[in-house]
Each structure stands twice: as structure tokens, then as C-alpha cells.
C-alpha positions as CSV (number, residue, x, y, z in Angstrom):
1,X,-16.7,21.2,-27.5
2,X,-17.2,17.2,-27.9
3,X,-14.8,16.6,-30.4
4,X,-11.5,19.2,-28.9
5,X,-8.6,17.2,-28.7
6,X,-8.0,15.6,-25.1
7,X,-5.2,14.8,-23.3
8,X,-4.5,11.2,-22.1
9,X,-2.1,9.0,-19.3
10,X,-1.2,5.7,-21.0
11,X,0.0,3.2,-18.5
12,X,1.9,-0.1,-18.5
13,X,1.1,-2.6,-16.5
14,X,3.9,-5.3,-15.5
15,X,7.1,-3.7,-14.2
16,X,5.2,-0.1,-14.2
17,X,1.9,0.2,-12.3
18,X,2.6,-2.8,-10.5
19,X,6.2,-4.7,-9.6
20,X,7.1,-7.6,-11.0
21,X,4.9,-9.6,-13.6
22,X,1.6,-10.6,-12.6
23,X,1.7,-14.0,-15.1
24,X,4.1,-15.4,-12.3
25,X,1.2,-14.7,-9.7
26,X,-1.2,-16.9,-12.2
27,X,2.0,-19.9,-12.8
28,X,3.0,-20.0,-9.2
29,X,-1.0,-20.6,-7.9
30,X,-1.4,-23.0,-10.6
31,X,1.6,-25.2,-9.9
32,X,0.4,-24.7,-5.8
33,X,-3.0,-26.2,-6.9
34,X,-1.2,-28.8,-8.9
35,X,-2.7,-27.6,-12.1
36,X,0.8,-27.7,-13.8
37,X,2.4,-30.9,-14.4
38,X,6.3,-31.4,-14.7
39,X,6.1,-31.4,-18.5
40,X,4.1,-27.6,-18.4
41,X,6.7,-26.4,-16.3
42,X,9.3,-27.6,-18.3
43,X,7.7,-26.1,-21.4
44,X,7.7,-23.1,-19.3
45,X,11.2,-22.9,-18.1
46,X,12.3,-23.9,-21.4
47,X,10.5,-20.8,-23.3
48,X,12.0,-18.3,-20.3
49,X,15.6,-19.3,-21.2
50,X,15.1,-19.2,-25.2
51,X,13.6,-15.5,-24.2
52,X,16.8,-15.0,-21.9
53,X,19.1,-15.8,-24.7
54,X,17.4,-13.8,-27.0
55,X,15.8,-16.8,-29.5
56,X,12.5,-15.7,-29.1
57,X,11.0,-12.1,-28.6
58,X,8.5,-11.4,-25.9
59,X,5.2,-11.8,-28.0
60,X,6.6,-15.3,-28.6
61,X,6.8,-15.5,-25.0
62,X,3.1,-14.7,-24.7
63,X,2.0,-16.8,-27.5
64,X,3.6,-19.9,-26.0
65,X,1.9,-18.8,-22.4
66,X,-1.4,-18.2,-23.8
67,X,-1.4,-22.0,-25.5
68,X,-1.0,-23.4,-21.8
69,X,-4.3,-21.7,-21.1
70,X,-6.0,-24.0,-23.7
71,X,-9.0,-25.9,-22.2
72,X,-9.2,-24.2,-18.9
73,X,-12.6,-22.2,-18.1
74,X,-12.5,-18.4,-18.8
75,X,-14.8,-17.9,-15.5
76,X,-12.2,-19.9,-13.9
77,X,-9.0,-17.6,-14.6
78,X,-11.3,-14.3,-14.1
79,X,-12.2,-16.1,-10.5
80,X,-8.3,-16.7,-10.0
81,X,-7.6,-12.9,-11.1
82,X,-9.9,-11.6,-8.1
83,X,-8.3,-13.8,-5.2
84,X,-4.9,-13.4,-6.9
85,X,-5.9,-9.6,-6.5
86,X,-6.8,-9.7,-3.3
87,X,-4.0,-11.8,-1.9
88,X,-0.4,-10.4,-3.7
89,X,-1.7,-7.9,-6.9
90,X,-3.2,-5.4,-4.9
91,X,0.2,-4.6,-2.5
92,X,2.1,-5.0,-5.2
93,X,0.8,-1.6,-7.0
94,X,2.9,1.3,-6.6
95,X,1.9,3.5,-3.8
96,X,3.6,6.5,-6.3
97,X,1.8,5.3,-9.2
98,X,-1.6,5.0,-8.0
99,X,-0.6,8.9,-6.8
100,X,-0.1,9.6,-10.4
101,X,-3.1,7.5,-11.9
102,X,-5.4,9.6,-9.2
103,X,-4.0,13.0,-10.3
104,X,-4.6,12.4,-14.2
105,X,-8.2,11.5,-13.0
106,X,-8.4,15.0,-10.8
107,X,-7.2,16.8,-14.3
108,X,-9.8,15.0,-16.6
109,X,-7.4,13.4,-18.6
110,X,-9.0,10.1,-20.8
111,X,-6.5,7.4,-18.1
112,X,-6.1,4.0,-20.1
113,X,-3.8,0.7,-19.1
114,X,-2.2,-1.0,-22.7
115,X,-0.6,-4.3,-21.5
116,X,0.4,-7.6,-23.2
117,X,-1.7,-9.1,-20.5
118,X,-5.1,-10.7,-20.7
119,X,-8.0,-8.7,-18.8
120,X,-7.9,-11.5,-16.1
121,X,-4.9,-10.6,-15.3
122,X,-5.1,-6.6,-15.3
123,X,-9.0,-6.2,-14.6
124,X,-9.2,-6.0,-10.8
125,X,-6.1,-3.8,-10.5
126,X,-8.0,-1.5,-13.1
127,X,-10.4,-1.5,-10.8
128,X,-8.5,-0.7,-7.8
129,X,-7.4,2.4,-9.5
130,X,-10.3,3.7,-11.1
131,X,-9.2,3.5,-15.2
132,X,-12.2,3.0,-17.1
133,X,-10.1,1.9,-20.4
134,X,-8.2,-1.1,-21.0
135,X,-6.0,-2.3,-24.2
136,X,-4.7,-5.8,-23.1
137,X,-4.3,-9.1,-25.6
138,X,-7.7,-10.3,-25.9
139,X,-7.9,-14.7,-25.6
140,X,-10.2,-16.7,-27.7
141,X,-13.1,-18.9,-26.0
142,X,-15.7,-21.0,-27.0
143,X,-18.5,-22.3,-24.9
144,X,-16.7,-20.3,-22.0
145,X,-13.6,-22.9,-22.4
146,X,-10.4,-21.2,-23.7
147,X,-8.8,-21.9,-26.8
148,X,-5.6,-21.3,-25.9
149,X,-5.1,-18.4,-29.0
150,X,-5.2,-14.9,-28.9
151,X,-8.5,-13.1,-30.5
152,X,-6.1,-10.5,-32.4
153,X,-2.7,-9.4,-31.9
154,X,-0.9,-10.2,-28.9
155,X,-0.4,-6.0,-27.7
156,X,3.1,-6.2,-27.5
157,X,5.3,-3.8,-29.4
158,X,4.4,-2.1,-32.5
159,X,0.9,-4.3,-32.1
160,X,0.9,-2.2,-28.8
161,X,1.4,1.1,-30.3
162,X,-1.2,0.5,-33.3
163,X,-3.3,0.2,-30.6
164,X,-3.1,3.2,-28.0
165,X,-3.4,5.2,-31.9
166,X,-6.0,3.4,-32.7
167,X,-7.4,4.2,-29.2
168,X,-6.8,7.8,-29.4
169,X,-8.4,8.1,-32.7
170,X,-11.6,6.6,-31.3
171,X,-11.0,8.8,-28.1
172,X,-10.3,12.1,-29.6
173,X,-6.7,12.0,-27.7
174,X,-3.8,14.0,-29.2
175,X,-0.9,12.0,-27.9
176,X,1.8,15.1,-28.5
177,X,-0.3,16.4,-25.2
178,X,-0.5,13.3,-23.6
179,X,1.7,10.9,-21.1
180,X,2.9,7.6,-21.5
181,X,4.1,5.4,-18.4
182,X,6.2,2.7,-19.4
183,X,9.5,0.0,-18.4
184,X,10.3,-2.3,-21.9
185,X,12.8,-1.6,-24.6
186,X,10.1,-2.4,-26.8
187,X,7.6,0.9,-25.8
188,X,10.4,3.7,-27.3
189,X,8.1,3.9,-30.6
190,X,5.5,5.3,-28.4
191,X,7.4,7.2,-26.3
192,X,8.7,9.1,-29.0
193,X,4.3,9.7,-30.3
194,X,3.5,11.6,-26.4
195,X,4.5,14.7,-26.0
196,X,5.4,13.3,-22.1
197,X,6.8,10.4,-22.0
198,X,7.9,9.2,-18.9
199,X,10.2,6.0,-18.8
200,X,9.2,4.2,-15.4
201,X,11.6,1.8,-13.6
202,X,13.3,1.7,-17.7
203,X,15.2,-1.3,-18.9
204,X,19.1,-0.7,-20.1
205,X,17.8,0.6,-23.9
206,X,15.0,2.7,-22.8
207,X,16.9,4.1,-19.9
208,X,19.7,5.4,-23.0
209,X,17.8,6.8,-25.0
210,X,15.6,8.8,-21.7
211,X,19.1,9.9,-20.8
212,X,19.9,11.2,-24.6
213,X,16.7,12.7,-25.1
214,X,16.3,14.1,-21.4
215,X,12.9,12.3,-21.0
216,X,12.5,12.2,-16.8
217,X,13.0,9.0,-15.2
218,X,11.4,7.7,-13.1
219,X,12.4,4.7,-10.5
220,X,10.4,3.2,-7.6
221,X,11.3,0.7,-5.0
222,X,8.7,0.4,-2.6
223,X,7.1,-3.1,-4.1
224,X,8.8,-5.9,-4.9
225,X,11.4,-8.0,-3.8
226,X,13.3,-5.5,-1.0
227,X,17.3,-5.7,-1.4
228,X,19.5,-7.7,0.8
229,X,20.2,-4.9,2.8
230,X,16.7,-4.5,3.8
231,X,16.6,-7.7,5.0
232,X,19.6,-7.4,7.1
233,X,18.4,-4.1,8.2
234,X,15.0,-6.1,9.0
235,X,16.8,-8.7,11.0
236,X,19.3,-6.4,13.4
237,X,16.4,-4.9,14.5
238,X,14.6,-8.1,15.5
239,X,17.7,-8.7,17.1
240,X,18.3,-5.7,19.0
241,X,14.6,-6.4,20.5
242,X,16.0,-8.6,22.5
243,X,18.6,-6.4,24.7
244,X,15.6,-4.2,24.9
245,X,13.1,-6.6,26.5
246,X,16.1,-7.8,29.0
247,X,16.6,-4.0,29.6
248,X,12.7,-3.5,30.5
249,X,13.0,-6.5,32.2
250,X,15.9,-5.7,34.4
251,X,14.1,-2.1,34.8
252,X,11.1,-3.8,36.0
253,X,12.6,-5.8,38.3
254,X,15.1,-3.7,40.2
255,X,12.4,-0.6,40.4
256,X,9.3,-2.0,40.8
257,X,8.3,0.4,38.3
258,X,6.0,-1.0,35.8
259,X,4.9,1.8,33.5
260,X,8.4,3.6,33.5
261,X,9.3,-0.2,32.1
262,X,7.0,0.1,29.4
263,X,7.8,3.5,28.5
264,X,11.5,2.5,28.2
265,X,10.7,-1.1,25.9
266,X,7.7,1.0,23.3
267,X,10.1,4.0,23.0
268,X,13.5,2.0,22.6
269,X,11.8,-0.6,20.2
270,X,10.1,1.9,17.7
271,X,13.1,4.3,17.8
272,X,15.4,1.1,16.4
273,X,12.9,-0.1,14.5
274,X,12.6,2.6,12.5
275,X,16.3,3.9,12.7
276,X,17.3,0.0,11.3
277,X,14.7,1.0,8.4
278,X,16.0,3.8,7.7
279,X,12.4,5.8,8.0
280,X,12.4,9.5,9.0
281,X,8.9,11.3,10.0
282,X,8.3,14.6,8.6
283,X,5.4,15.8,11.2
284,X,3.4,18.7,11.4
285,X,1.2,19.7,14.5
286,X,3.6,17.6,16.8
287,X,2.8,20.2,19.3
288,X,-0.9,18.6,20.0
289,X,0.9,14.9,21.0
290,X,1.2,16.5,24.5
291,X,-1.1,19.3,24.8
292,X,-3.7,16.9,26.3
293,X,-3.0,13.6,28.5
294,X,-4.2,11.1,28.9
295,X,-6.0,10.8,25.2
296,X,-7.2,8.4,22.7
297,X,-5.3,8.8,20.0
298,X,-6.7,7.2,16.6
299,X,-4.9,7.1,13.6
300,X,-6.2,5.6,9.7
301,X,-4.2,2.2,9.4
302,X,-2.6,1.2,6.0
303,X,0.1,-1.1,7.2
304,X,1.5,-3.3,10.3
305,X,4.0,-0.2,10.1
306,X,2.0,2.5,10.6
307,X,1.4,1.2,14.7
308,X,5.3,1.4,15.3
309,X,5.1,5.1,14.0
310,X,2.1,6.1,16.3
311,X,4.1,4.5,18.8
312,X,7.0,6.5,18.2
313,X,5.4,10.0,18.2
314,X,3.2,9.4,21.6
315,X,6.0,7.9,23.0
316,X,5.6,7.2,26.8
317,X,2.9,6.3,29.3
318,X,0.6,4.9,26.6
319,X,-1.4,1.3,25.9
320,X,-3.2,0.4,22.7
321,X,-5.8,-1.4,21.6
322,X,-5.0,-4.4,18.9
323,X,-7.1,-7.3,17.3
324,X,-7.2,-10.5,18.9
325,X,-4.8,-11.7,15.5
326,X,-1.9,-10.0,16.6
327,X,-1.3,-12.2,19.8
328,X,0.2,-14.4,17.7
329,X,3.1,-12.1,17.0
330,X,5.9,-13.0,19.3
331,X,6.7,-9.3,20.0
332,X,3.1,-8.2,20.6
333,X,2.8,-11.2,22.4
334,X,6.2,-10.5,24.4
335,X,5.4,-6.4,24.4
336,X,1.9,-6.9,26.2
337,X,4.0,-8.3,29.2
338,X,5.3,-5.3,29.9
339,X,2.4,-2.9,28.5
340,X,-1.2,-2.4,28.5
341,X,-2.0,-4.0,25.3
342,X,-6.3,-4.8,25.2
343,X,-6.3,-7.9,22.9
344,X,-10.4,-7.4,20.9
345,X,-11.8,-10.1,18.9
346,X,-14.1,-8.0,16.8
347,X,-16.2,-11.0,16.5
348,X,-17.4,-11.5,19.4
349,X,-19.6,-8.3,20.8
350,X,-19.8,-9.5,24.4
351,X,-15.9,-10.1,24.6
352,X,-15.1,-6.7,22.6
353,X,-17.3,-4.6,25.1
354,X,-15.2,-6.0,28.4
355,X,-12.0,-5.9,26.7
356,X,-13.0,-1.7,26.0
357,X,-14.2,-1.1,29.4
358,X,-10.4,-2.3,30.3
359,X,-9.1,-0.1,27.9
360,X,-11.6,2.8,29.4
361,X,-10.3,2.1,33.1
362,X,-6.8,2.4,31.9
363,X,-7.7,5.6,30.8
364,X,-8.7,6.7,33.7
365,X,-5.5,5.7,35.5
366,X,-3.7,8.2,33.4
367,X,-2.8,5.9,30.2
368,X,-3.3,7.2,27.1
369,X,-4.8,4.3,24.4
370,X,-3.5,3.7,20.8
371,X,-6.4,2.5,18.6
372,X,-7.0,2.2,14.9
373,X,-11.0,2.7,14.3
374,X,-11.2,2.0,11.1
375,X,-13.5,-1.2,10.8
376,X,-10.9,-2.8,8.4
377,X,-7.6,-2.1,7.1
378,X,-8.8,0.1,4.1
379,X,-6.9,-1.1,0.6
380,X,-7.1,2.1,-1.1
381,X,-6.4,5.8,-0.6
382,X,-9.8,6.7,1.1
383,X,-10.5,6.2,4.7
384,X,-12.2,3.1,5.7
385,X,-15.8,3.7,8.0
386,X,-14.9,4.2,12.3
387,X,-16.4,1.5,14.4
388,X,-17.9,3.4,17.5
389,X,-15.1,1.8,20.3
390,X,-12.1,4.3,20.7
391,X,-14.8,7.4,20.9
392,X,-17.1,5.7,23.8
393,X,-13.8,5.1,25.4
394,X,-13.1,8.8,25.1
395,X,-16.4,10.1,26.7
396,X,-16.9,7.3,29.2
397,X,-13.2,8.6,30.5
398,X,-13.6,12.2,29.3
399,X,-10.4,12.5,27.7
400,X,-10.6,14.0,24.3
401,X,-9.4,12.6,20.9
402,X,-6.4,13.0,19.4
403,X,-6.1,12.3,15.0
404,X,-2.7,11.6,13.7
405,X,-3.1,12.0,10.1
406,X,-0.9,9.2,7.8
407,X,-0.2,9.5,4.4
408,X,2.0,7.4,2.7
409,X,3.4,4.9,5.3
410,X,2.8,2.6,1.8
411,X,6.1,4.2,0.4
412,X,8.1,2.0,3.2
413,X,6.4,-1.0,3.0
414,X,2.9,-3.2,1.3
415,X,-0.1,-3.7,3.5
416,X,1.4,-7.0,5.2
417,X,4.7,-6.6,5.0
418,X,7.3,-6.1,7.9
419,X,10.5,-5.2,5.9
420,X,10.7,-1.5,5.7
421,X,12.7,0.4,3.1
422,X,14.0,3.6,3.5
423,X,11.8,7.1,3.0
424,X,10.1,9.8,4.6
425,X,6.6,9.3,6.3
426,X,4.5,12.4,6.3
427,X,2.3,12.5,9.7
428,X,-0.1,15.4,10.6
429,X,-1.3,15.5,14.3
430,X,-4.7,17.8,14.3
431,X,-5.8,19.4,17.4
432,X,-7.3,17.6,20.6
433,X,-11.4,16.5,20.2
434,X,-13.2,17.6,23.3
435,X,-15.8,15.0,23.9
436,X,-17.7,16.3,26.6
437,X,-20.9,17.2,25.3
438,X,-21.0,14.7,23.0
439,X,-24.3,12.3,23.5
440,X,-25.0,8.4,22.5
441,X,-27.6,10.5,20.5
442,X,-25.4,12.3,18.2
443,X,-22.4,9.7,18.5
444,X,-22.8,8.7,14.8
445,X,-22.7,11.9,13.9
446,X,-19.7,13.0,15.5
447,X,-17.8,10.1,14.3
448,X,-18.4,11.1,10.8
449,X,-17.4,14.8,11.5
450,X,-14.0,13.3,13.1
451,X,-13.6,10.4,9.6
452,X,-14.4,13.9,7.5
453,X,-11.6,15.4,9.1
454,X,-9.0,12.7,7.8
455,X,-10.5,12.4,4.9
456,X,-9.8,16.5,4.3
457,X,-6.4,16.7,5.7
458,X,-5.1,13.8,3.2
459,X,-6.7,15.7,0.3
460,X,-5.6,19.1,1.3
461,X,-2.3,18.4,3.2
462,X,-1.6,21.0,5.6
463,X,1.9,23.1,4.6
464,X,4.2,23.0,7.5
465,X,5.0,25.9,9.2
466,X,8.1,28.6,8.2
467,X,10.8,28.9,10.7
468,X,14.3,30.2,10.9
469,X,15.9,27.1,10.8
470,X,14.8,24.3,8.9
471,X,12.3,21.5,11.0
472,X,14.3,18.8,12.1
473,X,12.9,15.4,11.2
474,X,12.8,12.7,13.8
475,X,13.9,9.3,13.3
């Protein structure tokens, strides 16, 4: 039936999809390019402390913002909305809202952003997350130069809420079915029109009245600025490196032993590491870690986190492969004189193949080799495409492959970060990939059975098993 009454999700944007506000992204570049002068950012401060004290509301706020937009080029701020995207907007999504976004897609429910912001600021993230539909404050241009006026209403408030009804109307949406995602004081109007509302990371009045109407809450922490105690967490494990590298060191010395050196400094350093973050691993299939050595194990890489938790469940006797990049961190840099760590600069073919067949020969000494295949960190929730390297490794060793699944390592951390904050990673480790009658012929099509296979396991995460006793989780 065309016109049968849908259901929609109805999602803020600053201080709910994404942390923080994104208009600070847009001032901070422009005083960085020295596009603000000293009298703008004095207007500017000015306008945040009148809206501190309470002397103007928030659309004023707005208003006065979109004035200091007058005269720049629209294609200008749109260009300054991708790169801004790409460099801070994109990690600072939600990991647990894009989950929600993507489920209200899988139902068929009509998924719409309504924001205050203009589409430069909100269009890319949009993208990133697949909503077709976008109700944000529209700015006026002429000849492609902005006026520094809205077109319309600035959607803040009841202007906001006129709009998602208006927008339901249109969209054949009965909002007493549908959902509505949102942090301000100012959005209780239409949380009282869904029949879900669901206050997200609310402000003092909209968390009172969720508490007296029973409306669930909802409160995330994994963007942001991390608390002070993450930070101290952060730097007592840098410091406790160093004890550990003495420790190897010492090892090394008085032994001889070389490997059991390197088995001592990975294990010790992921096992604080992650104790110091406060990260547990909820792991399912640990049994196939050990069922075959040596391996390649190859894992889908999100984070510079994710490498200390492969490192943690293989454990011992155990190199990796790493891009050229991450020399420059001092404890690669100081790791990789202790282990078997095959720096690959993925620009230069010739170098890439003779750093691999270093990695191969490792194998065959009885090393197993860390390597992430995917051909670039991948942004999103899919899997990125497998460069060839790690499985011609594998065959020219014959050792088989070993996936370890990751799912949402972005919980504890953004793409680039190095703080962690404290949760559970879920991990699956799928069974051992003989790659003995696999052919240069058919490579490319064994790679893409193996990508399938992570691609499945995140969609349809595997249940872990029933026991007795409840499955301890390892640190």
C-alpha cells in the first residue's frame, strides 16, 4: 500500500550522532587558515558567553554564526565540509549510533537527520551513514557567494519540530510509531509527538523529564574528549613500557634467548596496555589461536588498537607485518628490536616483495606473522578489499590462515586515537584456512571467499557457546 503509514528514526546531529559540535570543527580551521581576524573571534566569544548566561537563545546563536559566513564561497565551505569530514567528523560519529542508524535502515524505516546545522556541515556524515533525508537550516547565496542569512527558519526548536511534521506529512510517517534521537532541552516538544523517544547523551531538563516519563536514556562516551582518568590511565601504561623493555632486555641478555625475549615484551606490553584501559575481550573460537602453528593470522583493522588486541590473543612466538609509517612510533620502533617486525612501504612494489619474502622465511622458522590485509584502514562498518601479501606468504610457507573477527574495537577508541576507554571488545577466531591446494590461478578467488567470510561473521555474529560456568573474559 503506497500511502500506509510508515515508521521513521529522526536523528540529531551535534551532541547525538556525533560528539561535540561540528561548527567548532569549521571556527577552529578557519582561525588555523587565518580566515578569522581578532575582531571575528571576539564577536564570537562574545555571542558564546551572552548564550552561557542565558541573554540569547541558541537560534540567536546560529543567526549571529551564519552572518560571519557572509561573503565567503558556498563551494568553498562544502569543500571545507569534506576535508573536515575526512580529518576529525568522521571518528567523531558514534560507533553505537551508526549501529542504530544501520538497524532502522535493515527495518525499512524512512531514517532522516533534523539539525540546526547548514548541509555543509552535516552532508558528508549523512553520507557516511547512509540517510537519504536531511532537515538542516538552509543559507542564502547569490552568484555562489553567501549572504550570510538563513533561506527560512533557522531549525532550531519549535522551527525544528514544524519541520520533522512537516516532513512526515510529505513522507507518509506517523510519528506515534516512530523514533526520535535527540540531546537539547529545546527537542522535548518532539519527544513528546514519537511514540519512541529516546533522549541521547540528554542535557539537565531533558534528562528530568526522561527520568519522570520513563523514556530510556541513553549515554555514550566513546568520542569526544576522554576523561582525565583516561589519560592517566593512558600515560601509566606508557610508563610501565619501560620496566618491560629493561625486563626483555635483561632477559635477552643473560639468556641469549631472543624469541623467549620477545614473547615476554609483546605479551607483558598488550596485557598492561589493555589492563591500564580497562578493555576486556569477550572471544569466541579462542580454541583455533593454537590449533595450528606457525600461521598467518589476519585480522580487519579499524583502529591503532585493534593490533595490541591481536597481539594479546596470539600471544607468544609471533612477528607481524606493519606499514613503513609506524617506524616512527617510538614503541614500534623500540618493539622491532626485540621482535620480528617487517616494516612494508606499500608504495614501492619492489621493496614490499623483499620485505614479504622476509616475513615468508620467518615463517618457516616457526614464527607465526600478524598482518592486517585490508588495502586501507576501512572508515565504515564493511570490510575494506585484501591485498594479495599475507595469503602468498601462507602458501609459499604452507601454513594455513587464521581470521580473527573484530567488531567494535571503535567502542574503546576513534580510528587514530591511542587513549582507550573502558568496554568489552567482541573478537571471533574462525577455524584454520588450509592453503595447500590453493593456485596463483585461483588466488583472487580465494581471497574473496576468505574477505566473504568476515564480512558474514560481522553480520551474523556467532553466539558463544553454553557452558556450566559462565566464559571467563580475558583482560
Amino acid at each position: 500500500m503506497p500511502n500506509a503509514p510508515r515508521t521513521a528514526a529522526i536523528f540529531d546531529y551535534d551532541g547525538t550522532l556525533i560528539a561535540g559540535y561540528s561548527i567548532l570543527a569549521f571556527l577552529k580551521e578557519r582561525v588555523r587558515q587565518r580566515e578569522v581576524g581578532a575582531a571575528d573571534l571576539l564577536r564570537t566569544a562574545v555571542s558564546l558567553g551572552q548564550s552561557v548566561l542565558g541573554r540569547i537563545d541558541s537560534r540567536e546563536l546560529i543567526t549571529r554564526g551564519i552572518h560571519e559566513w557572509n561573503g565567503q564561497k558556498l563551494a568553498d565551505l562544502e569543500s571545507l565540509g569534506e576535508r573536515l569530514f575526512e580529518r576529525e567528523l568522521r571518528d567523531r560519529i558514534y560507533p553505537e549510533m551508526r549501529s542504530r542508524v544501520a538497524e532502522h535502515r535493515r527495518q525499512g524505516h524512512v531514517v532522516a537527520i533534523a539539525t540546526s546545522a547548514a548541509p555543509f556541515q552535516v552532508a558528508a556524515v549523512a553520507r557516511e551513514l547512509g540517510v537519504e533525508h536531511v532537515l538542516c537550516t538552509q543559507v542564502e547565496e547569490r552568484d555562489g557567494l553567501l549572504t550570510g542569512r538563513s533561506r527560512g527558519p533557522v531549525l532550531w526548536g519549535r522551527a525544528k519540530a514544524e519541520a520533522v511534521r512537516n516532513f512526515a506529512r510529505s513522507h507518509h510517517v506517523d510519528l506515534r510509531r516512530s523514533y526520535f534521537y535527540a540531546d537539547g532541552d529545546e527537542e522535548l516538544s518532539l519527544m513528546r509527538a514519537v511514540g519512541h523517544p529516546r533522549p541521547t547523551n540528554p542535557r539537565p531538563l531533558l534528562a528530568a523529564e526522561a527520568e519522570r516519563e520513563g523514556w530510556p536514556v541513553q549515554r555514550f562516551t566513546s568520542r569526544g574528549v576522554p576523561g582525565p582518568d583516561a589519560y592517566l590511565r593512558g600515560a601509566l601504561a606508557k610508563a610501565s613500557a619501560v620496566p618491560v623493555f629493561l625486563g626483555a632486555a635483561a632477559m635477552r641478555a643473560l639468556t641469549g634467548e631472543k624469541r623467549e625475549a620477545a614473547n615476554f615484551l609483546a605479551s607483558t606490553l598488550a596485557e598492561l596496555s589493555l589492563g591500564f584501559g580497562k578493555v576486556k575481550l569477550d572471544v569466541t573460537g579462542e580454541e583455533h589461536l593454537w590449533s595450528a602453528r606457525p600461521a598467518v593470522f589476519i585480522w580487519n583493522h579499524r583502529s591503532v588498537l585493534d593490533a595490541q588486541i591481536v597481539g594479546r590473543l596470539v600471544q607468544r612466538d609471533f612477528g607481524a607485518v606493519a606499514t613503513k609509517e609506524m617506524q616512527k612510533t617510538p614503541v614500534f620502533a623500540a618493539a622491532s628490536r626485540f621482535m620480528h617486525i617487517v616494516f612494508v612501504d606499500r608504495d614501492d612494489r619492489r621493496e614490499t616483495a623483499a620485505a614479504l619474502e622476509s616475513a615468508t622465511r620467518l615463517l618457516g622458522e616457526g614464527l607465526s606473522m600478524l598482518v592486517a590485509p585490508e588495502a586501507s584502514r576501512d572508515a565504515g562498518e564493511g570490510i575494506g578489499e585484501f591485498r594479495k601479501g599475507a595469503f602468498r606468504m601462507a602458501m609459499a610457507a604452507k601454513v594455513p590462515i587464521v581470521p580473527i573477527v573484530i567488531r567494535n574495537v571503535d567502542d574503546i577508541g576513534s580510528r587514530g586515537s591511542g587513549t582507550m576507554r573502558p568496554g568489552v571488545v567482541d573478537v571471533t577466531v574462525l577455524r584454520p584456512i588450509s592453503v595447500e591446494d590453493w593456485t596463483s590461478r585461483d588466488l583472487d578467488r580465494r581471497i574473496a571467499v576468505v574477505r566473504q567470510l568476515f564480512v558474514d561473521t560481522l553480520a551474523d555474529w556467532p553466539r558463544p557457546p553454553v557452558r556450566g560456568r559462565p566464559r571467563r573474559q580475558r583482560k
